[in-house]
C-alpha positions as a Markdown table, in Angstrom:
| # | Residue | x | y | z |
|---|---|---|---|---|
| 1 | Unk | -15.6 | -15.1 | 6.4 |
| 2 | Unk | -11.9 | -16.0 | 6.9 |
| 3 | Unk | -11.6 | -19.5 | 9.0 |
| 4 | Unk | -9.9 | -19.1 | 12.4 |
| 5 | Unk | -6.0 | -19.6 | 11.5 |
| 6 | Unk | -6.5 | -18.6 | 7.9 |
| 7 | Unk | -4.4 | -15.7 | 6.4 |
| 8 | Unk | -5.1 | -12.3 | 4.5 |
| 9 | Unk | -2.8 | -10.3 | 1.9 |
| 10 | Unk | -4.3 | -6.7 | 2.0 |
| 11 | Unk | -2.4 | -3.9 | -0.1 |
| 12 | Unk | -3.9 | -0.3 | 0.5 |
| 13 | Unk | -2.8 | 3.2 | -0.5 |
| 14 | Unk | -0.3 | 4.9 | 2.7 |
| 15 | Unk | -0.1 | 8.2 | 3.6 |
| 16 | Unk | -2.8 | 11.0 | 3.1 |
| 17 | Unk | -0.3 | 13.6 | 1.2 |
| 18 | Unk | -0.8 | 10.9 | -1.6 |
| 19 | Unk | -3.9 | 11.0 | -1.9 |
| 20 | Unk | -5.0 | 12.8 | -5.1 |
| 21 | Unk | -7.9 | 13.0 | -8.3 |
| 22 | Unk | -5.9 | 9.7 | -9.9 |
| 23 | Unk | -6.4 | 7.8 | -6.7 |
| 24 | Unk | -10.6 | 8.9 | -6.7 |
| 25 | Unk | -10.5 | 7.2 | -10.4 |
| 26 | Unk | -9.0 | 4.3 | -9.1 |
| 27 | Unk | -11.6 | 4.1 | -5.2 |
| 28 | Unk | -8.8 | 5.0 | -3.4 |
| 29 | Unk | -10.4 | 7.5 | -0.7 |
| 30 | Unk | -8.4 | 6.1 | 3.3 |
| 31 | Unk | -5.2 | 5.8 | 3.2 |
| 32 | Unk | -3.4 | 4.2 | 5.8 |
| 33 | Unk | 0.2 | 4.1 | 7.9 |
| 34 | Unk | 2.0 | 0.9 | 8.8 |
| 35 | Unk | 0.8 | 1.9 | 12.5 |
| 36 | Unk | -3.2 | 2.7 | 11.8 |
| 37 | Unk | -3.7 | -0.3 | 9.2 |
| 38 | Unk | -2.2 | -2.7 | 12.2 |
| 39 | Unk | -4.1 | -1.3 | 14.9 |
| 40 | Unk | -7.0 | -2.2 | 12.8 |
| 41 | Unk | -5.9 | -5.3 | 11.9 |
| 42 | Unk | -5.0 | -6.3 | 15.1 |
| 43 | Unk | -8.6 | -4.9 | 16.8 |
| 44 | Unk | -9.7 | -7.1 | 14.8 |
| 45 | Unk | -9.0 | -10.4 | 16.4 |
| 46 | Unk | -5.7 | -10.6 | 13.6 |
| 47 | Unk | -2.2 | -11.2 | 14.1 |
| 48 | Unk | 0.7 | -9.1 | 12.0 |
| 49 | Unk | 2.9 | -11.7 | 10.0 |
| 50 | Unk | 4.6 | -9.2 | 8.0 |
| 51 | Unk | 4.1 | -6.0 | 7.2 |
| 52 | Unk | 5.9 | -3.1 | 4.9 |
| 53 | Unk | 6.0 | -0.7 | 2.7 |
| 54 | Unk | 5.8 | -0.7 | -1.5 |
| 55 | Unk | 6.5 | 0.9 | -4.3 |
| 56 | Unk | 9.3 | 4.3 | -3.0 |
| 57 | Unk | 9.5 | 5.1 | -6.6 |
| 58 | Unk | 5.5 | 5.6 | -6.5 |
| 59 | Unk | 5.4 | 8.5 | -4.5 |
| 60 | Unk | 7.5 | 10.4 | -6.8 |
| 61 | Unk | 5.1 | 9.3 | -9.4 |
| 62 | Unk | 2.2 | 10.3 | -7.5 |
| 63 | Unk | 3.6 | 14.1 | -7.0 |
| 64 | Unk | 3.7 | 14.0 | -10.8 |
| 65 | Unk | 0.6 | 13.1 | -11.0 |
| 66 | Unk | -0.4 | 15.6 | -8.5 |
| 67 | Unk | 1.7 | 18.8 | -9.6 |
| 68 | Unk | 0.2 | 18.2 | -13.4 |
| 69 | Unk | -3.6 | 17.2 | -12.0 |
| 70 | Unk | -3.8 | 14.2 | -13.7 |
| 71 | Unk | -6.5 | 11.6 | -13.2 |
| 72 | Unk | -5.4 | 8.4 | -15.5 |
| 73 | Unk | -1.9 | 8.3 | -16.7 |
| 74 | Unk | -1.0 | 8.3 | -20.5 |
| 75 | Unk | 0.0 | 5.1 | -22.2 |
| 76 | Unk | 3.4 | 7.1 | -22.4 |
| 77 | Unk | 3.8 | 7.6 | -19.0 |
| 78 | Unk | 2.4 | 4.2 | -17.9 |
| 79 | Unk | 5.9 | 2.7 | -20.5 |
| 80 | Unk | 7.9 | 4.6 | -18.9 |
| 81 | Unk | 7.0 | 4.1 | -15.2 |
| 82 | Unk | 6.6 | 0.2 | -15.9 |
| 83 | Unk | 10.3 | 0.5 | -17.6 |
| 84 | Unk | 11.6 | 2.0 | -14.0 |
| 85 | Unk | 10.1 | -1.1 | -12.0 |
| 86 | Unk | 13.6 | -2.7 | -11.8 |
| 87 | Unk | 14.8 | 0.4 | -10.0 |
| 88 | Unk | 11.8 | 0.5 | -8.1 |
| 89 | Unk | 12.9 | -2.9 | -6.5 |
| 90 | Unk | 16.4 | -1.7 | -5.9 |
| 91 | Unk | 15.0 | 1.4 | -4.2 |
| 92 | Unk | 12.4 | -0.7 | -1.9 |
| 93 | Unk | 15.5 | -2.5 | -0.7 |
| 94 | Unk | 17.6 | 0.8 | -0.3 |
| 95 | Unk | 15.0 | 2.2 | 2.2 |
| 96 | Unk | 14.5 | -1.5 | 3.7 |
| 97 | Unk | 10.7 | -0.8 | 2.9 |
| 98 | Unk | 10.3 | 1.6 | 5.3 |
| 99 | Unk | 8.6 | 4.3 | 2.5 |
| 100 | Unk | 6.4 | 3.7 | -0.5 |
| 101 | Unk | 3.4 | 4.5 | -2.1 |
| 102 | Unk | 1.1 | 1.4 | -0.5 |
| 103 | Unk | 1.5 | -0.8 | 2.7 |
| 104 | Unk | 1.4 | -4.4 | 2.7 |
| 105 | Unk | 0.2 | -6.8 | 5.4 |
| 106 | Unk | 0.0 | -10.2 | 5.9 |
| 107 | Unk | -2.0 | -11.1 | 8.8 |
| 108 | Unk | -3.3 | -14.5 | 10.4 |
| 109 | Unk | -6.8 | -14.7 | 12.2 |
| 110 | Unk | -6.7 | -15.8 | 15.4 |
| 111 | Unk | -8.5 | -18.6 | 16.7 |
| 112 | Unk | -12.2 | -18.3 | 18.7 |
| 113 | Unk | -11.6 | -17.3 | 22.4 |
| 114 | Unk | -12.5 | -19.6 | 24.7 |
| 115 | Unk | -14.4 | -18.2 | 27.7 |
């Protein structure tokens, strides 16, 4: 549905460690790396603009969420994690975005082939 030259933003969950009953209450069943998500991309007729990893402070968040079984967060937990953002974004820099909970991709669809 995408016109030829138009762009995407896709975020999806990385890494199948992650992958827990929280992200089953939230439709997250495939998780993806940086290097499976662009082969797909790419297959499919898509060129990578950017692409990276977000949210390093999320996985330790998601072990927690793992090691106690939990399947939605408490309101308490939810504070506290959104008052740990700002050091989420200093973290994200610190490993240059090569880690985090979810991958993000920008991508451009390339035009029609000419045969």
């Amino acid at each position: 549905m995408l016109k030829d030259n138009g762009s995407f933003i896709i975020l999806v969950p990385a890494y199948r460690f992650s992958i827990q009953a929280m992200d089953k209450e939230l439709n997250h069943y495939r998780p993806y790396t940086s290097r499976s998500l662009k082969r797909k991309i790419i297959a499919g007729n898509f060129t990578i603009r950017k692409s990276f990893y977000f949210n390093f402070l999320g996985i330790f968040a998601w072990w927690y969420g793992k090691i106690f079984r939990i399947k939605v967060p408490s309101s308490a937990e939810m504070k506290l994690f959104n008052k740990l953002v700002p050091l989420g974004k200093v973290l994200d820099k610190i490993v240059f975005k090569s880690a985090g909970l979810s991958i993000i991709v920008v991508a451009k669809k390339l035009g029609a082939k000419s045969e």
